[in-house]
C-alpha positions, 0 to 999 in steps of 0.5 A, a space after each residue: 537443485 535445492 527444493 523450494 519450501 512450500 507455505 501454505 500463504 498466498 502470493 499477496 496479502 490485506 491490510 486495512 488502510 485508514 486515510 485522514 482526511 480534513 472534514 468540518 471542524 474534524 478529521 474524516 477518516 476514509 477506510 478501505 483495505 489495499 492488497 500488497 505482494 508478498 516480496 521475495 528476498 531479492 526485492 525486499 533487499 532492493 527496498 531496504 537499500 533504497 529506504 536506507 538511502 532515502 531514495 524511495 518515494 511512497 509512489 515507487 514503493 507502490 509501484 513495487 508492492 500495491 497489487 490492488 485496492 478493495 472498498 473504493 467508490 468513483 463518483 459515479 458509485 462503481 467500484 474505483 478500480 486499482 488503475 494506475 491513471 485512478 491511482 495519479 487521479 486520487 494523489 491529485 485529489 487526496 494528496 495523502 492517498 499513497 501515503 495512506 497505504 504506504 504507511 499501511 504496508 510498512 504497518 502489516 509487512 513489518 509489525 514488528 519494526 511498526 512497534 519499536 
């Protein structure tokens, strides 16, 4: 049996998110960093085939790579937990959320391809 190659790099990784949002005569800009899973050869495959047939949505590349999200309030001013029925109710709200983060992971996953 083959031996795995150890790096020393953990399961997930951070990457800022930058979400634009219309503000009074400007565009806000809403900070926060997401975590995202580090995706195995098998997976990777999976999602470059679904992009090349343009059947991917930002939700399922998601549900697929986001493990958690970091500097977020509720309106109650308690952390905004990485939920999936937080998530729905933040794309209610903010139609570019997942869009915001998707854009982020294909930014930090893939810089290269980002830069061409």
């Amino acid at each position: 049996m083959p031996q795995k190659l150890k790096i020393a790099v953990k399961p997930t990784f951070v990457a800022p998110v930058v979400m634009r949002v219309p503000g009074d005569g400007q565009v806000e800009e809403v900070r926060f960093s997401a975590v995202f899973k580090r995706l195995t050869k098998s997976d990777n495959d999976t999602l470059q085939s679904r992009l090349e047939g343009r059947t991917l949505t930002d939700r399922e590349l998601l549900d697929m790579v986001l493990a958690d999200w970091k500097g977020l309030d509720g309106d109650d001013g308690a952390p905004f937990i990485c939920t999936a029925e937080n998530r729905a109710a933040a794309v209610e709200e903010w139609p570019s959320f997942e869009a915001a983060i998707a854009y982020s992971y294909f930014e930090h996953a893939y810089p290269a391809a980002a830069k061409n």
